[in-house]
DRENDO-1510 file (C-alpha; in Angstrom, 1 decimal, always signed):
<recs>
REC; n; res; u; v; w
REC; 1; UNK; +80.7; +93.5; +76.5 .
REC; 2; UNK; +81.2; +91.7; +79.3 .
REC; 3; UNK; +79.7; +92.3; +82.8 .
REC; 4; UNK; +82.7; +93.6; +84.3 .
REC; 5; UNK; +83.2; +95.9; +81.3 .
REC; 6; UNK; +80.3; +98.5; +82.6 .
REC; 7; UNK; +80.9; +98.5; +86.3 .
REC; 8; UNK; +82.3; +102.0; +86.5 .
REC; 9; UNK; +79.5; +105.1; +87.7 .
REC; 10; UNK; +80.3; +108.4; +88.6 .
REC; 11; UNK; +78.7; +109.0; +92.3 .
REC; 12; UNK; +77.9; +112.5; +93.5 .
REC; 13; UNK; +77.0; +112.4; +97.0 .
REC; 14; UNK; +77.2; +109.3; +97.8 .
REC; 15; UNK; +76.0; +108.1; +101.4 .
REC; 16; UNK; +78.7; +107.5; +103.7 .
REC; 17; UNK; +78.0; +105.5; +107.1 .
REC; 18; UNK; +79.0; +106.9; +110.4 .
REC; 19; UNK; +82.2; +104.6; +110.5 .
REC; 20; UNK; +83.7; +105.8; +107.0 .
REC; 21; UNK; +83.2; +109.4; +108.4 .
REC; 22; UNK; +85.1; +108.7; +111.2 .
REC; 23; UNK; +87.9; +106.5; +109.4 .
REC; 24; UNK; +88.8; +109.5; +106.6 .
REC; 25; UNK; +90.0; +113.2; +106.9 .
REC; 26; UNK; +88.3; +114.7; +104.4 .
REC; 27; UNK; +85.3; +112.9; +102.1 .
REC; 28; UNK; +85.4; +113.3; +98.2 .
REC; 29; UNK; +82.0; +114.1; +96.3 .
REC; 30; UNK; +82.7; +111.8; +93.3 .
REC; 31; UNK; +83.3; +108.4; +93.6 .
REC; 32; UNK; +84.1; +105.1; +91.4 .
REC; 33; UNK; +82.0; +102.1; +92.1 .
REC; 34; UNK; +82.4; +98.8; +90.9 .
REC; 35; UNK; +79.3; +96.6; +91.3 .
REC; 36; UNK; +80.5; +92.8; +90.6 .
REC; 37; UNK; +79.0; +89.5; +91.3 .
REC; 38; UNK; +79.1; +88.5; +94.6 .
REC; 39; UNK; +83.0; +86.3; +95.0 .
REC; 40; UNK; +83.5; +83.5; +96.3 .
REC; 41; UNK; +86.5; +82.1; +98.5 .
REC; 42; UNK; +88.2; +79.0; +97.1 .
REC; 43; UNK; +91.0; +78.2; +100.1 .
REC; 44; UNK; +90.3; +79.8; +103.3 .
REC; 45; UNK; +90.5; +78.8; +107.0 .
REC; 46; UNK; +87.7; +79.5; +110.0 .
REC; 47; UNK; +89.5; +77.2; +112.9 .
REC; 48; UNK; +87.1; +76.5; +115.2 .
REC; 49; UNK; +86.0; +77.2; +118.7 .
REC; 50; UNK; +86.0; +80.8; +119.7 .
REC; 51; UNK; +88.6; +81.6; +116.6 .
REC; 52; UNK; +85.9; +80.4; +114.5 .
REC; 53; UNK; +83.1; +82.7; +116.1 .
REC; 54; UNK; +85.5; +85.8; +116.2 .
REC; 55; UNK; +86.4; +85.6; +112.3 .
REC; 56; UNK; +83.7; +83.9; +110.3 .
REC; 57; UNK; +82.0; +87.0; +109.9 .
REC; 58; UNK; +84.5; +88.5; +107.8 .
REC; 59; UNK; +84.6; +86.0; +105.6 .
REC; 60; UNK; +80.8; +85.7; +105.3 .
REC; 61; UNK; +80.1; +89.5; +104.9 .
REC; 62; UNK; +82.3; +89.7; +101.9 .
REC; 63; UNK; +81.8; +85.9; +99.7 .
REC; 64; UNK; +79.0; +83.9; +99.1 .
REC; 65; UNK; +80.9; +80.6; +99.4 .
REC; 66; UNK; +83.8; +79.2; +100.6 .
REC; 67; UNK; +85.7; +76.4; +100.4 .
REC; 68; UNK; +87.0; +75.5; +103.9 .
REC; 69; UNK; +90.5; +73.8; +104.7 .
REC; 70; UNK; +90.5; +70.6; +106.7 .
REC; 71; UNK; +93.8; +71.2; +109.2 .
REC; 72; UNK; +92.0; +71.6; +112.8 .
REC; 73; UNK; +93.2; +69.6; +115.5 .
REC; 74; UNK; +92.1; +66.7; +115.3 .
REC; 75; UNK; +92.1; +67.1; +111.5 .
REC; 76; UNK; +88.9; +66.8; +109.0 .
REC; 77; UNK; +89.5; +63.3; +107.8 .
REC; 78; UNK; +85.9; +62.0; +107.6 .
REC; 79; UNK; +82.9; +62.9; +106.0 .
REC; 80; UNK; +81.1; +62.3; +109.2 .
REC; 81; UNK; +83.2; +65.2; +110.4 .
REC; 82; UNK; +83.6; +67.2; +107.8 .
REC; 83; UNK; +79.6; +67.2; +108.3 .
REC; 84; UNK; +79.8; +68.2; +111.6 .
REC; 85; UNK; +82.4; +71.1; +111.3 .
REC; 86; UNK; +80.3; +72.5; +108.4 .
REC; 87; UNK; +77.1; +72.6; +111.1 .
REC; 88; UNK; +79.4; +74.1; +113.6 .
REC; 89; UNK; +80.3; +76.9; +111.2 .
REC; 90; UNK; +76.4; +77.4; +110.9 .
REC; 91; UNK; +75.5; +77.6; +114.0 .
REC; 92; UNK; +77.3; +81.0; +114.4 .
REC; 93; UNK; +76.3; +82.4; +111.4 .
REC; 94; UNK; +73.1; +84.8; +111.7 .
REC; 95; UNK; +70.5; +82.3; +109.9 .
REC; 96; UNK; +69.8; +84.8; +106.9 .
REC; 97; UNK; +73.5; +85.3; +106.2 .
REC; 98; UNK; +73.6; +83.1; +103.4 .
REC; 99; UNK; +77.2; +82.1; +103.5 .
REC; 100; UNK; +77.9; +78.5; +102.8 .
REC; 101; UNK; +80.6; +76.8; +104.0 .
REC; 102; UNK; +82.0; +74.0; +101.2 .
REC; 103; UNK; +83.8; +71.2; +103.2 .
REC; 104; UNK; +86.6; +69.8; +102.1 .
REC; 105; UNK; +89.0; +66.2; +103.5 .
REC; 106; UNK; +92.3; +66.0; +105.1 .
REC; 107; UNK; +93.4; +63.4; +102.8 .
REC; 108; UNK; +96.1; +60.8; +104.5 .
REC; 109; UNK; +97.9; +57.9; +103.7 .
REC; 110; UNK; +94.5; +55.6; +105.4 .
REC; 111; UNK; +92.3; +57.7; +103.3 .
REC; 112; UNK; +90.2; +55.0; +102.1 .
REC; 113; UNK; +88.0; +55.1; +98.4 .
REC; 114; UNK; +84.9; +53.9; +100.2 .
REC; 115; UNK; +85.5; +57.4; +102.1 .
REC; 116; UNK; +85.4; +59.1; +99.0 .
REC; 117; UNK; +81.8; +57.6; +98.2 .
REC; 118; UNK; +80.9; +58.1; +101.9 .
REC; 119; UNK; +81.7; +61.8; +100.8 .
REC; 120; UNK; +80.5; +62.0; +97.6 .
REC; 121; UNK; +76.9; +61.1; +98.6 .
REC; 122; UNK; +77.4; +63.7; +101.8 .
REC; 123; UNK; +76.5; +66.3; +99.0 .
REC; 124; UNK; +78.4; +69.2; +101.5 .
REC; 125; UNK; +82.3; +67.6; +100.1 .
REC; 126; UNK; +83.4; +69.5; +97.4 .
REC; 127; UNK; +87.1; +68.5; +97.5 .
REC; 128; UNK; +90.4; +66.8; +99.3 .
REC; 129; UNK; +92.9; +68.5; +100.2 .
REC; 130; UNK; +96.7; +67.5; +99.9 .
REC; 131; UNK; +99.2; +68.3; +102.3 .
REC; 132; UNK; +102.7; +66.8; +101.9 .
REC; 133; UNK; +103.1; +65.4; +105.8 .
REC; 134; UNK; +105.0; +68.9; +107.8 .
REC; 135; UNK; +104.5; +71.5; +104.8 .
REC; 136; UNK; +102.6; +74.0; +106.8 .
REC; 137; UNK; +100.2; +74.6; +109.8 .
REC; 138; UNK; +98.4; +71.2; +111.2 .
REC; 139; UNK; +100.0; +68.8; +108.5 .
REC; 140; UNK; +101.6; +66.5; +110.8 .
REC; 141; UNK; +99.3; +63.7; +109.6 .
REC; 142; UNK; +99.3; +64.4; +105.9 .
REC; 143; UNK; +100.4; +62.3; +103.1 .
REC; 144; UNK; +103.7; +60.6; +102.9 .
REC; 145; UNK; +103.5; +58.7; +99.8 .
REC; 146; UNK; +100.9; +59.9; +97.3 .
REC; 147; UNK; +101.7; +57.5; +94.3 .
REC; 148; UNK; +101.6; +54.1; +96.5 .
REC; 149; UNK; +99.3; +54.9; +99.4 .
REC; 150; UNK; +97.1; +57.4; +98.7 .
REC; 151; UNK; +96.9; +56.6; +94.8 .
REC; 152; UNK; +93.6; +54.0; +95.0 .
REC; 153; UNK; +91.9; +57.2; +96.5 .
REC; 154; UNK; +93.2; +59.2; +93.1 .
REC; 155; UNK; +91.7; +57.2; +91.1 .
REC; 156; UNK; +88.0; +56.7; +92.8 .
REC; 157; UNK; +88.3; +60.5; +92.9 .
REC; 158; UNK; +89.0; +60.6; +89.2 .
REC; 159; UNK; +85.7; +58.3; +88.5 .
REC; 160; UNK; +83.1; +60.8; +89.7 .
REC; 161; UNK; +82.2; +64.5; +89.8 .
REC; 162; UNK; +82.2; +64.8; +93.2 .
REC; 163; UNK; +84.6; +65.6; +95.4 .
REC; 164; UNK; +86.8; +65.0; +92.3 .
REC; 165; UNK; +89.1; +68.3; +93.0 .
REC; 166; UNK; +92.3; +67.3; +94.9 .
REC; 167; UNK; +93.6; +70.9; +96.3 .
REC; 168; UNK; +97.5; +70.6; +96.8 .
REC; 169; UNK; +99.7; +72.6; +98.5 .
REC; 170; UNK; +102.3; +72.5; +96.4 .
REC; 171; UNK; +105.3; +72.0; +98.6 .
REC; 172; UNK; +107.9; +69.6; +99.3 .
REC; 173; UNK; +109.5; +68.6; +102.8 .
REC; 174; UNK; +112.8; +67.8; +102.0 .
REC; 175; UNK; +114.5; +69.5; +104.6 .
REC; 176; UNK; +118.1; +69.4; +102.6 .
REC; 177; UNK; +115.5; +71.3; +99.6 .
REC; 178; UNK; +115.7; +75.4; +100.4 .
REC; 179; UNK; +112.5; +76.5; +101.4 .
REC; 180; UNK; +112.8; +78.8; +98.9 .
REC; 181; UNK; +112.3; +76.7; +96.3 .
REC; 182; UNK; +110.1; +73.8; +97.2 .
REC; 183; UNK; +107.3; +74.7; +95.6 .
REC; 184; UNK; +109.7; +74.4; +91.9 .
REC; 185; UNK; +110.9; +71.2; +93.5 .
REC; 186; UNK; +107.4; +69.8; +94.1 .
REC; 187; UNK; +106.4; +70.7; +90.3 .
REC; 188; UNK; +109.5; +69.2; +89.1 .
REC; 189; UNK; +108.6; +65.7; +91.2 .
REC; 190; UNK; +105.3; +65.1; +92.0 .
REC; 191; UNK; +102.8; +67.5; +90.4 .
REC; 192; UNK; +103.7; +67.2; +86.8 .
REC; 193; UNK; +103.8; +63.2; +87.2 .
REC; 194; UNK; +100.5; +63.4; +89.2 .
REC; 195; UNK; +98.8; +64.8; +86.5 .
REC; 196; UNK; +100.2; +62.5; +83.8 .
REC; 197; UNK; +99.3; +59.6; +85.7 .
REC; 198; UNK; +95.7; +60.8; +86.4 .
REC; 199; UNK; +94.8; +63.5; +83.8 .
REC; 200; UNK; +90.9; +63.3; +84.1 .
REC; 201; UNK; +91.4; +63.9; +87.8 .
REC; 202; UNK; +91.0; +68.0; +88.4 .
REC; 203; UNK; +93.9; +69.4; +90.4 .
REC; 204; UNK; +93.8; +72.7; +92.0 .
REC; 205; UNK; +97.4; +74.6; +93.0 .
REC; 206; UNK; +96.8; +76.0; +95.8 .
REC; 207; UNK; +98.2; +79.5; +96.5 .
REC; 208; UNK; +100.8; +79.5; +94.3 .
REC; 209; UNK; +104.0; +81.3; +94.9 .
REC; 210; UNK; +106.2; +81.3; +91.8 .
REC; 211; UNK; +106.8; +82.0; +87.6 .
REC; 212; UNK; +107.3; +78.3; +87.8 .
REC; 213; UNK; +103.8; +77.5; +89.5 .
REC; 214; UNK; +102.4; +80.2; +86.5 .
REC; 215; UNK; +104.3; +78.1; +83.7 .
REC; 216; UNK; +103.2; +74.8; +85.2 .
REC; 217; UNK; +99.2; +76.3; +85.4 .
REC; 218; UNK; +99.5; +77.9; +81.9 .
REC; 219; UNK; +101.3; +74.7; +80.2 .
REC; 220; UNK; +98.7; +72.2; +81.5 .
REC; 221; UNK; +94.9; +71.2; +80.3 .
REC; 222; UNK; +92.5; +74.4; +81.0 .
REC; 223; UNK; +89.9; +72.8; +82.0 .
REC; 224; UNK; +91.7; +70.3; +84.4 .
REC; 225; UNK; +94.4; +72.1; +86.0 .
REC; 226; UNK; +94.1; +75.4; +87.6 .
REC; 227; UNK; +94.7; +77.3; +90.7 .
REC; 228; UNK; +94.4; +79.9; +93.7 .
REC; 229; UNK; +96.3; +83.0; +94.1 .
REC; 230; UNK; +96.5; +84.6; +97.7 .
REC; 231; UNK; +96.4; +88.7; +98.1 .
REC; 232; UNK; +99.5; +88.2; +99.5 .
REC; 233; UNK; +101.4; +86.4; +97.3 .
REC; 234; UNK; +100.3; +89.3; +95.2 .
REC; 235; UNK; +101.5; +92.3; +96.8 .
REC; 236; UNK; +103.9; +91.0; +99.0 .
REC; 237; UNK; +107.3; +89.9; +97.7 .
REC; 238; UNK; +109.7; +88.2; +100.6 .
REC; 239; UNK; +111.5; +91.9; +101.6 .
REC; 240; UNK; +108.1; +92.3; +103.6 .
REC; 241; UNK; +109.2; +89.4; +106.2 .
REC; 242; UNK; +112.4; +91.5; +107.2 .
REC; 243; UNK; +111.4; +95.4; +106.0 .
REC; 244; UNK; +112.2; +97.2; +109.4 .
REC; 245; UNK; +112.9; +94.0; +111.6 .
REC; 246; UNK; +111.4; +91.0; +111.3 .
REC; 247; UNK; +108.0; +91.1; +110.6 .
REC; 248; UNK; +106.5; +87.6; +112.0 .
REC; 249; UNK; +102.4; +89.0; +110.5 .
REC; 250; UNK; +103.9; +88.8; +107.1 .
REC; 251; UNK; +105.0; +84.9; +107.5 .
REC; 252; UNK; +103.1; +82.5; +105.9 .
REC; 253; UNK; +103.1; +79.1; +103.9 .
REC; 254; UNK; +104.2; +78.9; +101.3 .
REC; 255; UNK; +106.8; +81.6; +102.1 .
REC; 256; UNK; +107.0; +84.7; +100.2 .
REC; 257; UNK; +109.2; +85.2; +97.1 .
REC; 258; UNK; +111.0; +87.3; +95.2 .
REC; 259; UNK; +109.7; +90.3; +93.2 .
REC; 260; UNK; +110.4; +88.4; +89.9 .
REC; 261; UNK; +108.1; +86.1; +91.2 .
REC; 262; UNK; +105.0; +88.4; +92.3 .
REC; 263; UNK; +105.3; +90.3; +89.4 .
REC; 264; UNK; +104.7; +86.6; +87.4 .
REC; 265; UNK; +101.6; +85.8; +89.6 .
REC; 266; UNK; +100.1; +89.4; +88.8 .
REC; 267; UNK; +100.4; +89.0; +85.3 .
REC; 268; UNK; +99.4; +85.8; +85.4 .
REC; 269; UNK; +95.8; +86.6; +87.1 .
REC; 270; UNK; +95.4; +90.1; +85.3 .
REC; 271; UNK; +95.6; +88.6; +82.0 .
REC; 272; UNK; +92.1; +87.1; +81.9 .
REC; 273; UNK; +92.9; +84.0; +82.1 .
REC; 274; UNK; +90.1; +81.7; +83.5 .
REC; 275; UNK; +93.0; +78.9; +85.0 .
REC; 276; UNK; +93.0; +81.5; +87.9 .
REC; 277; UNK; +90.9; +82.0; +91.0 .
REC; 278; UNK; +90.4; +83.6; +94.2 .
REC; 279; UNK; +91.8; +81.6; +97.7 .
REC; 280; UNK; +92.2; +84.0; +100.0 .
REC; 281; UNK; +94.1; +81.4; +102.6 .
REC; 282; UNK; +93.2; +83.6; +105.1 .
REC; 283; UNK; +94.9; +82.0; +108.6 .
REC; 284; UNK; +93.7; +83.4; +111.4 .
REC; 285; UNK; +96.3; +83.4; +115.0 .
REC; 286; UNK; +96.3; +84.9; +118.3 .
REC; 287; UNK; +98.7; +87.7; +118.2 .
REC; 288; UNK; +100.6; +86.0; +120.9 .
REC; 289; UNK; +100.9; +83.0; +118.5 .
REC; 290; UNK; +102.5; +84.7; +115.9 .
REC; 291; UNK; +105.0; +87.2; +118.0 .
REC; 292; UNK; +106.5; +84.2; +119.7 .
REC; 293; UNK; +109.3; +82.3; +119.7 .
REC; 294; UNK; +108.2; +80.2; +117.0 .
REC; 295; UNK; +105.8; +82.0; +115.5 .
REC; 296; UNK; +102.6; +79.9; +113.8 .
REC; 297; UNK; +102.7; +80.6; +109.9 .
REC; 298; UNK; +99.7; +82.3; +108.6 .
REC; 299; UNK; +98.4; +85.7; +107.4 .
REC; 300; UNK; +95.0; +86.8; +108.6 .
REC; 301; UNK; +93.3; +88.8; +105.4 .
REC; 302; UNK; +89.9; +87.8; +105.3 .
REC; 303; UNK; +88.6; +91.9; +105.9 .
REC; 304; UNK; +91.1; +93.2; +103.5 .
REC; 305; UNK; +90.8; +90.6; +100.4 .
REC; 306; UNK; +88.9; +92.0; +97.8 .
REC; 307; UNK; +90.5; +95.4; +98.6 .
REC; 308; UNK; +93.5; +94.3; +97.5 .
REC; 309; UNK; +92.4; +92.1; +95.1 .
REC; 310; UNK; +91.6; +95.2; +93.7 .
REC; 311; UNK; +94.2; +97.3; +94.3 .
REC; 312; UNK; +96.3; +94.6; +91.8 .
REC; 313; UNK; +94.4; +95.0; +88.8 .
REC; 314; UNK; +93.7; +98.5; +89.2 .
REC; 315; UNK; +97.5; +98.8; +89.2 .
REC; 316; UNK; +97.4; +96.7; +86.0 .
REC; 317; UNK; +95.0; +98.7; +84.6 .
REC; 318; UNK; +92.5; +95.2; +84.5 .
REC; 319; UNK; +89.7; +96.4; +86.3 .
REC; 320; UNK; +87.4; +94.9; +83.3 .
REC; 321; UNK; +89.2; +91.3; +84.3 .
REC; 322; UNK; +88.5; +91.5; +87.9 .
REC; 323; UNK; +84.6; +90.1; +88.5 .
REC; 324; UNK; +85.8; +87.1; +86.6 .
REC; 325; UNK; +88.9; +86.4; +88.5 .
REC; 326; UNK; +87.0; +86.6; +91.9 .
REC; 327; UNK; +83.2; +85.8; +90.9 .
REC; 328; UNK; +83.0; +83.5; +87.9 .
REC; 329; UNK; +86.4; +81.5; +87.3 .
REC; 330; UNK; +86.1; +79.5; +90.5 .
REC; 331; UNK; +82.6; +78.3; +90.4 .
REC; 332; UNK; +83.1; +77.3; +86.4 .
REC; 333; UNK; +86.1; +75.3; +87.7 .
REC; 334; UNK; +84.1; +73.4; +89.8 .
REC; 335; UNK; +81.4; +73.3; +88.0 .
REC; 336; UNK; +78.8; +75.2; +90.4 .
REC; 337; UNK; +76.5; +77.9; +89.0 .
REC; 338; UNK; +77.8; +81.8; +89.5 .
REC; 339; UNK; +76.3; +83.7; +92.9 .
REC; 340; UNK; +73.4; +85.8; +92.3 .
REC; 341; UNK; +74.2; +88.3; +94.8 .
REC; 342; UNK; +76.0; +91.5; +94.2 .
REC; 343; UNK; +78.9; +93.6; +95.8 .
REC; 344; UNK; +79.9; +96.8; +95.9 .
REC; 345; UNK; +83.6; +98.2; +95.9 .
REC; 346; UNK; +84.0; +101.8; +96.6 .
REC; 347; UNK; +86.4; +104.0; +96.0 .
REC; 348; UNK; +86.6; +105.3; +99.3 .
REC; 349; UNK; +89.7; +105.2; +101.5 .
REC; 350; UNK; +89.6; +103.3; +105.0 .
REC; 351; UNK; +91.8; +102.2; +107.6 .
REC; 352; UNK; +92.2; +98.5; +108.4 .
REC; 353; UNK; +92.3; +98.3; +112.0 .
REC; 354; UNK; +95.5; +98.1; +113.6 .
REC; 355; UNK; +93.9; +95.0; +115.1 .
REC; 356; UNK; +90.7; +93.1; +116.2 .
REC; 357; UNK; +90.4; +92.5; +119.9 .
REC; 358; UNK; +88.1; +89.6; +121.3 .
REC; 359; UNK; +87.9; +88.6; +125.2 .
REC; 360; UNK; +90.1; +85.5; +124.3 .
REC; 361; UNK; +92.9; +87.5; +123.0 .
REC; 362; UNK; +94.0; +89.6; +119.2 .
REC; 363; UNK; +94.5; +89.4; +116.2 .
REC; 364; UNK; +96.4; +91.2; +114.1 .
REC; 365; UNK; +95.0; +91.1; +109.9 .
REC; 366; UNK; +97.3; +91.9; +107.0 .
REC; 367; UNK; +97.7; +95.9; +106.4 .
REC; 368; UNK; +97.2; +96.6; +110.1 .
REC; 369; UNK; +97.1; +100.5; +110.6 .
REC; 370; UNK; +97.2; +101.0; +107.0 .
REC; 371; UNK; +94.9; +103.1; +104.0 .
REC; 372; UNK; +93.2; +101.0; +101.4 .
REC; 373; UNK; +91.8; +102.6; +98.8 .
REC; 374; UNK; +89.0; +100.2; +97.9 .
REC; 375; UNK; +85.9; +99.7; +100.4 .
REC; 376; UNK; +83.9; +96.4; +99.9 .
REC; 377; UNK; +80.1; +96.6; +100.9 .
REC; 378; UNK; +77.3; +94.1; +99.9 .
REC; 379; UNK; +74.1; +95.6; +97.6 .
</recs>
């Protein structure tokens, strides 16, 4: 039996705190608890500055590791800074948290191999992240031409263990391409060669969006290919950008899909596969950011993850799949030993709030003002 298999305990009584009192109408005497190993978060983004302060506890309260994106302004190109940022994510951390922040590089088309070393010796680089140049949020200076420029880098990444895990967003930026289906496109031209051409090197999909993304995961080598599914991307099919008017909290990259293609991604990560992992790619904007003109891409879902996370495979009725698809299946993929540490999910109703309020401004997190079923608390 596996550990996931005997999570489930009837509670009679069990202790509420103040706030769950005062977030539910009327409290239930039995409960169902699901006590897993501690997750981890394998895409996810803290900014930095006062953003970072204001959000890094949500992360940090819920996961025992996470892998942090690059894409600040300037971006993470360096190990030198990648150092730094990881120290600046510490320093607002209480010092007993235990959270650690796994730093990743922006790779571009200067990225140098001797960087790689530089980072593979740093022993806080875990991976390099790919962003086709204009795909999403901060990728101005991404690559341009991955099989001539950035393919020496490839290859010293292939040598070594560490960071050998390029993390693509999986994306072209072929404007005449509809966004629609870019991730399909991307497959079709770059991804599949990429992993001909290099098939030691481990490739992570990064929040994948599509039945074709599944096919491409499920077709490749298991140990080599795999990738990170959003709570999004799993509840959310692309009526939720326009349901009511347009909804600019529900926009992200890469843009939702059709219910076809949700329904793919849910089968995909509630049949036990192990190609599968958590990564959150929780984005974090000032409201006025998002309701604007332009509004920033991005969906804020770091206090309402594992909830739904959840939520999907009790749906499925997969509940005995879920500690591996958000504790163990990430950290055998990169080849880390499991967390220690356990958390608690409740079955106990809360509100999300409608939206968290900090001196420099809001932000508004996925669910705002609604009921989730599932309460997350740490043993």
């Amino acid at each position: 039996m596996t550990h996931a298999a005997a999570i489930f305990r009837s509670v009679v009584g069990f202790p509420i705190s103040k706030s769950q009192k005062t977030s539910r109408r009327a409290i239930v005497k039995s409960e169902m608890e699901l006590h897993l190993t501690k997750p981890d978060d394998w895409h996810l983004h803290l900014r930095d500055g006062d953003l970072l302060e204001s959000v890094v506890h949500h992360s940090a309260s819920h996961f025992g590791r996470a892998i942090v994106m690059p894409n600040l302004k300037p971006p993470i190109t360096t190990t030198a800074a990648a150092v730094a940022y990881r120290e600046s994510i510490l320093n607002v951390l209480p010092r007993d948290c235990g959270f650690d922040p796994m730093m990743t590089l922006y790779l571009t088309d200067d990225t140098s191999p001797e960087e790689i070393k530089l980072a593979r010796s740093s022993g806080v680089v875990y991976a390099v992240k790919l962003y086709p140049a204009g795909a999403t949020t901060n990728s101005q200076e991404g690559v341009t031409d991955i099989f001539g420029k950035c393919f020496p880098v490839l290859e010293e990444m292939r040598k070594k263990k560490m960071p050998h895990r390029l993390l693509v967003h999986g994306e072209v930026t072929d404007p005449n391409i509809d966004i629609f289906d870019r991730e399909k496109v991307f497959i079709e031209t770059i991804l599949e060669a990429l992993v001909r051409k290099l098939p030691q090197l481990k490739v992570v999909m990064e929040h994948i969006t599509t039945m074709d993304a599944v096919k491409f995961i499920m077709s490749s080598r298991e140990d080599y290919v795999a990738a990170t599914v959003t709570p999004q991307h799993l509840v959310l099919n692309r009526n939720a950008l326009f349901r009511g008017g347009l909804q600019p909290h529900n926009y992200c990259l890469p843009v939702l899909k059709r219910e076809v293609h949700r329904q793919a991604i849910v089968s995909a990560v509630t049949s036990g596969s192990k190609r599968f992992f958590v990564g959150t790619d929780s984005a974090p904007h000032a409201r006025n950011l998002k309701e604007s003109t332009c509004g920033c891409a991005g969906i804020y879902n770091a206090s309402v993850a594992l909830s739904l996370y959840t939520k999907v495979f009790e749906e499925a009725g997969a509940l005995d799949k879920l500690e591996a698809f958000m504790s163990f299946n990430g950290p055998d993929f990169y080849g880390l030993p499991r967390n220690s540490a356990k958390i608690i999910l409740q079955k106990s109703p809360w509100r999300v709030p409608e939206s968290y309020v900090f001196k420099w401004g809001e932000i508004v997190p996925m669910c705002a003002g609604q009921t989730l079923e599932w309460l997350p608390s740490v043993c």
